[in-house]
C-alpha positions in Angstrom: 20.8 -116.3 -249.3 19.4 -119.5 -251.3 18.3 -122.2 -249.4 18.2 -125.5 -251.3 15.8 -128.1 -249.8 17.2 -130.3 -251.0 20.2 -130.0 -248.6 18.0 -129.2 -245.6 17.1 -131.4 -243.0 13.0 -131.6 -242.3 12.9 -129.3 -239.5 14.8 -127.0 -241.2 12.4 -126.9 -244.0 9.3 -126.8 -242.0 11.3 -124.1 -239.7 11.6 -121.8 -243.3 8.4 -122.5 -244.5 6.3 -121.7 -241.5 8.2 -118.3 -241.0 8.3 -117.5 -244.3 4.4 -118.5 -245.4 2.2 -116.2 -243.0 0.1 -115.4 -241.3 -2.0 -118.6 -241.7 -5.6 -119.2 -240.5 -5.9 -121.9 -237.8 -8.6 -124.6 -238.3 -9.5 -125.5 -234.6 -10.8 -129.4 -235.9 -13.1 -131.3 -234.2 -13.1 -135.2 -234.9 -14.5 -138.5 -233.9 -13.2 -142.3 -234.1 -15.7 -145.2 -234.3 -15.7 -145.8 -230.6 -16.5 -142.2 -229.9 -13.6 -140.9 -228.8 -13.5 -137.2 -229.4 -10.5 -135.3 -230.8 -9.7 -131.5 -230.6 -6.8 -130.0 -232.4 -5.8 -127.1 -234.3 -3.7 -126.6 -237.7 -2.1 -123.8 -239.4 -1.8 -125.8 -242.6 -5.4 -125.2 -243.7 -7.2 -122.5 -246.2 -10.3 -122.2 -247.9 -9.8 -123.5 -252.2 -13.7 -123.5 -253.6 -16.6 -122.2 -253.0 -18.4 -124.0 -255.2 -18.6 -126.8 -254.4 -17.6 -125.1 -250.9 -14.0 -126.8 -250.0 -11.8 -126.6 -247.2 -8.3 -128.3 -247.0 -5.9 -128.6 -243.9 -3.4 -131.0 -243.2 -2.1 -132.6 -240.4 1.1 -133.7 -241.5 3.6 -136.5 -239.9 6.0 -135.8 -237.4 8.8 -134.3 -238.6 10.7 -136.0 -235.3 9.4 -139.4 -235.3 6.9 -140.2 -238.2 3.9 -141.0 -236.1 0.7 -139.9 -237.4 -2.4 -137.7 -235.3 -5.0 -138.7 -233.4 -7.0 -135.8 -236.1 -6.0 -138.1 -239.3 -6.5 -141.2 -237.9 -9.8 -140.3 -236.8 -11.3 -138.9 -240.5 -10.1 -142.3 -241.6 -12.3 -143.9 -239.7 -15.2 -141.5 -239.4 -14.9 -138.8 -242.1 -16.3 -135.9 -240.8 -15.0 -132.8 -239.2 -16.1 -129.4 -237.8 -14.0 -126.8 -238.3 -13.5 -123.9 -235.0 -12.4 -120.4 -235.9 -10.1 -119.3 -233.3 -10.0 -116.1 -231.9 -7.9 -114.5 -229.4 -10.3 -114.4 -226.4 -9.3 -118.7 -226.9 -6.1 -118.6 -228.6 -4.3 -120.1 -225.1 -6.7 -122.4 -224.7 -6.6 -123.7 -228.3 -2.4 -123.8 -227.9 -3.2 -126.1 -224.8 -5.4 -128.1 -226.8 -2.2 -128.7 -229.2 -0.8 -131.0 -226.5 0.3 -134.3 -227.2 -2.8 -136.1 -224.8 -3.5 -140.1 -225.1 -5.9 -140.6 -227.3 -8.7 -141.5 -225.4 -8.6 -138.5 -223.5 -10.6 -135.3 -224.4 -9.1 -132.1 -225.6 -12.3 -130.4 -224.9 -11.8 -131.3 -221.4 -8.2 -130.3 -221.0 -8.5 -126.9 -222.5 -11.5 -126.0 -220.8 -14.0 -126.0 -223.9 -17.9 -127.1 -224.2 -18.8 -129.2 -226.9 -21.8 -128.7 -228.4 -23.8 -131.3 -231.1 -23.4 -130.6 -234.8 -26.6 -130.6 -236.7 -25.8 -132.7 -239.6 -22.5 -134.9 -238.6 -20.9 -136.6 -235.4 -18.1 -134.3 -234.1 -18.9 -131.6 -231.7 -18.9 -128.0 -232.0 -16.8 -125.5 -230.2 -19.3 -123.4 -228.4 -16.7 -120.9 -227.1 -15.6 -120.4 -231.0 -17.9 -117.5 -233.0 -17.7 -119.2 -236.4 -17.9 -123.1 -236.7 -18.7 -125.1 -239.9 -19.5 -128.6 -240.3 -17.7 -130.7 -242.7 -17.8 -134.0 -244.5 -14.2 -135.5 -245.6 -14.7 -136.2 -249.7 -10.2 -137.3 -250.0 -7.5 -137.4 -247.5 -4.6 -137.1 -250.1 -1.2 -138.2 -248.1 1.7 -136.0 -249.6 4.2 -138.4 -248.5 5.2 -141.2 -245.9 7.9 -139.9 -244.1 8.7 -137.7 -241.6 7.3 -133.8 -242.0 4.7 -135.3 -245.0 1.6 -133.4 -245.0 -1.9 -135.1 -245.4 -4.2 -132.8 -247.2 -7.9 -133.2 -245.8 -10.2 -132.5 -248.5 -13.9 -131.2 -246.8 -16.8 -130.4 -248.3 -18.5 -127.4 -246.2 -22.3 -128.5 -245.3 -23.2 -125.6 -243.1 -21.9 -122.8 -241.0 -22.8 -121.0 -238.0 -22.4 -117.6 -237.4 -22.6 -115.6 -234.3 -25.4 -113.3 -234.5 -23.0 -110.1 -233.4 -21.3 -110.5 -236.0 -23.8 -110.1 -238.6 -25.3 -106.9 -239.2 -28.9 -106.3 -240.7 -27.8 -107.7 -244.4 -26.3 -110.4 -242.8 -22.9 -109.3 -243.6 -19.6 -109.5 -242.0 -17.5 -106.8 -240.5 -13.7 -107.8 -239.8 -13.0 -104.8 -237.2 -15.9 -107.1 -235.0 -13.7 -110.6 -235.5 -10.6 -110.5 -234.0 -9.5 -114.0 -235.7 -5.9 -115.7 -234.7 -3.2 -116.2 -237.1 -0.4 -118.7 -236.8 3.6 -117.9 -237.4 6.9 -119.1 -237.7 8.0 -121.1 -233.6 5.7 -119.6 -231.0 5.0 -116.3 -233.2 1.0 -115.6 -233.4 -1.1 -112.1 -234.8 -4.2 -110.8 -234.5 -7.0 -109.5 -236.8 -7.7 -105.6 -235.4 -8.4 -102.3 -236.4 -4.8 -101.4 -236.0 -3.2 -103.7 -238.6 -6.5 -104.2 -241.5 -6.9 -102.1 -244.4 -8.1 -101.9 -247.5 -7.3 -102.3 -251.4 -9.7 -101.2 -253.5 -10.1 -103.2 -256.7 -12.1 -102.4 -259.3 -14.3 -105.7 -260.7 -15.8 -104.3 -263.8 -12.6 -102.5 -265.2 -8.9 -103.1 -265.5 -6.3 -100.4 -264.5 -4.1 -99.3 -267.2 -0.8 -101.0 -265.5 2.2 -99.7 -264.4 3.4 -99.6 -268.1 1.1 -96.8 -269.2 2.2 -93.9 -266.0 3.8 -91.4 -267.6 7.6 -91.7 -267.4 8.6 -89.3 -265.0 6.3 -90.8 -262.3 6.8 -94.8 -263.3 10.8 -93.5 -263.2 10.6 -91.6 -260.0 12.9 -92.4 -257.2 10.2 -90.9 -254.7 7.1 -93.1 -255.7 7.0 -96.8 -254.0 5.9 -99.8 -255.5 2.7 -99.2 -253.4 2.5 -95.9 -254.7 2.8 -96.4 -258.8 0.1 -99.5 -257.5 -2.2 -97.3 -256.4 -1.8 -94.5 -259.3 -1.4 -97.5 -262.2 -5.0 -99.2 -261.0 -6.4 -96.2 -262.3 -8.0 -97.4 -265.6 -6.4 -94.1 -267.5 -4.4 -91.0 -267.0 -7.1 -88.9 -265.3 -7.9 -85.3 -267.0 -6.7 -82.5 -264.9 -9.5 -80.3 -263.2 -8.9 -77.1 -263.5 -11.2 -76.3 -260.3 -8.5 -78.0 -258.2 -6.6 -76.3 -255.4 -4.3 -77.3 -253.1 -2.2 -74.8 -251.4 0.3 -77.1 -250.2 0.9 -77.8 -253.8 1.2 -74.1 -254.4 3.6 -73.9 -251.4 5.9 -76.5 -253.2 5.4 -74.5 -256.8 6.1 -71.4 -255.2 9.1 -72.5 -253.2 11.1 -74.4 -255.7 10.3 -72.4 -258.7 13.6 -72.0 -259.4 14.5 -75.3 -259.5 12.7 -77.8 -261.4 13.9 -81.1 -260.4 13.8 -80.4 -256.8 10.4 -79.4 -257.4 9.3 -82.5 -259.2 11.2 -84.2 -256.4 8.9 -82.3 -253.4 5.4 -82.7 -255.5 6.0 -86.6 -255.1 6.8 -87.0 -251.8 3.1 -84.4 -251.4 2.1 -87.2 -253.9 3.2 -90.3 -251.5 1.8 -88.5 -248.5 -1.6 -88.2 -250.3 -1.3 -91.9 -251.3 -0.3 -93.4 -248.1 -4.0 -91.6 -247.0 -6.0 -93.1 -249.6 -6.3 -89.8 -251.1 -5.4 -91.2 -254.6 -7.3 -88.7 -257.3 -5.8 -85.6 -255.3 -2.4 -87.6 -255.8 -3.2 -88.0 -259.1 -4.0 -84.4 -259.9 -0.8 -82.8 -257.7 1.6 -85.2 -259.8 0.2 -83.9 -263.4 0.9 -80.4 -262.6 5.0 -81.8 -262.5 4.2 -83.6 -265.6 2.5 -81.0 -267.5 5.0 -78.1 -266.2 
């Protein structure tokens, strides 16, 4: 189906996009108005867009029901600073509390149960509960549009961050399987950052694979080999040679089976080659699909 937005009604578009654009990162803000009323909200409409100089964006966008405007934006109007709360999911119910629609001189920090802590180098307070926390300054707030649904993008530069010291190890570097961030969907729809759903794509930096155009025919053809697959193979940055010390008696199983008929064995040595794949094992694939192409 084709959805024109133009024909859609403002929920309805922000129903699509949300489902449709995620997981996104939640930026747990902290803010502050002139009379020091503090503010504590979260929004899934944020990312990080430069590192240098280090800039965050989020946006907490209009109403879609009524137009009014958040407590958040109004307050980096008048004091524009922020500090920014990962969330994780040991406070991802508190944080969905905090979302509530409170009066605005009363304290989300409070109501959800959190402990504020002083920045070091602007007014809002810190999330103590929250492992990664970065202090911002506000250089634009950019309003997309004045009705209903409108984003405002919050342009921050980042001054500092802390870090939890468990999550650093003795290079001061950061291990995802030990940060177990929270994700927003589509409605009431979250995820998780574990060991059961990460993995990796390795990417070469100093060398550029040879593409999907360059796989020999039989494999960029095959009706066997995924996308994922042909990714994998074409990121190689050429055909590798074949080694002639390589043995694999699965491989010989499948030669020795379907001898007699080719294209069932070209057929069986990709599926060994997807399994191989789908385990990382991407040279070995590499070496048991050249035997088909060379045979």
């Amino acid at each position: 189906m084709v959805f024109d937005f133009s024909k859609l009604s403002p929920a309805d578009r922000q129903y699509y996009l949300q489902n449709a654009i995620a997981p996104r990162p939640i930026c747990f803000a902290s803010t502050i108005d002139h009379a020091g009323n503090v503010n504590l909200s979260p929004f899934s409409f944020f990312n990080v867009f430069s590192a240098n100089p280090p800039i965050v964006v989020f946006s907490p966008a209009r109403r879609v029901r009524d137009n009014s405007t958040k407590h958040t934006l109004e307050n980096v109007w008048e004091v524009p600073e922020v500090s920014i709360n990962m969330v994780t999911l040991d406070m991802v119910q508190q944080q969905s509390l905090a979302s509530c629609e409170f009066p605005k001189e009363v304290n989300e920090f409070e109501k959800a149960g959190f402990t504020p802590i002083p920045a070091t180098r602007i007014k809002p307070p810190l999330v103590k509960e929250s492992k990664i926390q970065l202090e911002c300054k506000v250089v634009e707030v950019k309003p997309l549009g004045d009705e209903g649904g409108a984003g405002n993008l919050v342009i921050c530069e980042v001054l500092c961050m802390h870090i939890n010291d468990a999550l650093l190890d003795a290079d001061k570097k950061m291990d995802p399987r030990h940060l177990p961030l929270v994700a927003r969907l589509g409605g009431d729809w979250y995820t998780v950052v574990n060991e059961q759903n990460l993995f990796q794509v390795p990417k070469p930096n100093t060398a550029l694979g040879m593409g999907i155009d360059a796989l020999p025919v039989a494999v960029r053809t095959s009706q066997i080999l995924t996308g994922n697959d042909l990714g994998q193979l074409a990121n190689f940055t050429s055909i590798p040679p074949i080694d002639p010390d390589f043995q694999d008696p699965h491989l010989k199983q499948i030669v020795q089976y379907f001898s007699v008929n080719p294209d069932e064995m070209e057929k069986e040595i990709h599926r060994y080659a997807s399994q191989l794949l789908g385990k990382g094992e991407a040279a070995a694939a590499w070496q048991v699909l050249l035997y088909s192409v060379v045979s």
